[in-house]
C-alpha positions as CSV (number, residue, x, y, z in Angstrom):
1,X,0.0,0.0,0.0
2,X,1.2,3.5,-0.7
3,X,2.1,6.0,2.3
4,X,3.1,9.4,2.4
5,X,5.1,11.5,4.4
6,X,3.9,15.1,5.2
7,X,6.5,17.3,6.9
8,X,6.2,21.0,7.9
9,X,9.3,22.0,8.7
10,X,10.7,25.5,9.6
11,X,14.5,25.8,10.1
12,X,16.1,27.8,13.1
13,X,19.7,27.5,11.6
14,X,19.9,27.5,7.9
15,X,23.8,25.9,8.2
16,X,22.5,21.9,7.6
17,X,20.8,22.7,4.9
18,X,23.4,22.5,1.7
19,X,24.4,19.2,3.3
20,X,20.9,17.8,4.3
21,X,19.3,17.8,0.6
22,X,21.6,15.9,-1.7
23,X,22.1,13.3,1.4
24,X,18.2,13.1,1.5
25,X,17.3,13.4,-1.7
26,X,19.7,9.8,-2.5
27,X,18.1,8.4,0.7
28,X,14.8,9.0,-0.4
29,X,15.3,7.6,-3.6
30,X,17.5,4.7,-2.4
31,X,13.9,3.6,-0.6
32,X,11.4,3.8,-3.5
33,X,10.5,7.3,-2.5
34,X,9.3,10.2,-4.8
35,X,8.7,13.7,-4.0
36,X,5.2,14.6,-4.5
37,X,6.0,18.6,-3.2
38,X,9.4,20.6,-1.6
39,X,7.6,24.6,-1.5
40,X,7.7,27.2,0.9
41,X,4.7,28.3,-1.2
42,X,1.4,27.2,1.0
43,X,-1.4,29.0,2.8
44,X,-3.1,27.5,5.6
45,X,-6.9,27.2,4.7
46,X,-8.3,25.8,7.7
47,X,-7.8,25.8,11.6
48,X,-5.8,27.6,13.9
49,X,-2.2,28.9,12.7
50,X,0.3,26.2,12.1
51,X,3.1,28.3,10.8
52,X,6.1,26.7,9.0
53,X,8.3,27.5,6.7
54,X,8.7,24.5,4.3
55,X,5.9,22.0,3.7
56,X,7.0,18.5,1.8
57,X,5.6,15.4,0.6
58,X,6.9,12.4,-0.2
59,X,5.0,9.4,-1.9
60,X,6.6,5.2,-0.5
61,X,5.8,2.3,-2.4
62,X,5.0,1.0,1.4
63,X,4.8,1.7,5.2
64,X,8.0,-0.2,5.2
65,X,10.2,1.8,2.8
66,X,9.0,5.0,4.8
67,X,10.5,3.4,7.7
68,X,13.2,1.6,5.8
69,X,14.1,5.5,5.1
70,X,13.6,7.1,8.7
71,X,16.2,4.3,10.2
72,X,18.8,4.7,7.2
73,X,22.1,5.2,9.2
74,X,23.3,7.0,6.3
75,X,20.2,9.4,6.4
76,X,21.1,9.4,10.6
77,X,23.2,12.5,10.8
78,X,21.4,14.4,8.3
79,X,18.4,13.7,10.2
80,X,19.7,14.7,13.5
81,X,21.3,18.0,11.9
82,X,17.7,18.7,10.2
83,X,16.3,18.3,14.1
84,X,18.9,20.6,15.9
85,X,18.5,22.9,13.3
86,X,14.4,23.3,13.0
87,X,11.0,22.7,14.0
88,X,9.8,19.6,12.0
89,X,6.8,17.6,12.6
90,X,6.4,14.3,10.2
91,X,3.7,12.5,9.8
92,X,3.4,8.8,7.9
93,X,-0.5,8.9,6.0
94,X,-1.5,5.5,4.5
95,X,-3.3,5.8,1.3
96,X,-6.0,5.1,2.0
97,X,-10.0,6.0,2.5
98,X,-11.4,5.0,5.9
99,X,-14.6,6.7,5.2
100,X,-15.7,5.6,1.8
């Protein structure tokens, strides 16, 4: 089943950043992952304000690629430099429709 990652992430320290996307981007494509949307361009349509600076989303062939990805200890560091240096929240989305 496909999953998807949603991050909102807003850096505090711009300094991981040159280093963090060429090691994630290989990560994420070493583990059947595709990016669906990296923008900074977003507006918050509903709810109470959720600010962040970068919103991203990233499509997995399966819950366990997502994870697969998340424990990479090549993706480690960049992953702990991307933490120190923002305020992230991830979330892993299955694809599919409870309701229908």
């Amino acid at each position: 089943m496909t999953y998807f990652s949603i991050l909102d992430v807003t850096p505090t320290d711009d300094a991981w950043i040159p280093d963090y996307l060429p090691a994630a981007n290989d990560r994420v494509a070493a583990h059947g992952g595709r990016y669906i949307a990296r923008t900074a361009t977003h507006e918050q349509v509903e709810g109470e304000g959720h600010p962040a600076g970068l919103r991203i989303i990233i499509e997995w062939p399966s819950k366990e690629n997502a994870q697969a990805f998340m424990a990479d200890d090549q993706y480690a560091p960049h992953l702990a430099a991307r933490t120190a240096g923002s305020v992230s929240h991830h979330y892993l989305i299955a694809g599919q429709d409870d309701l229908a």
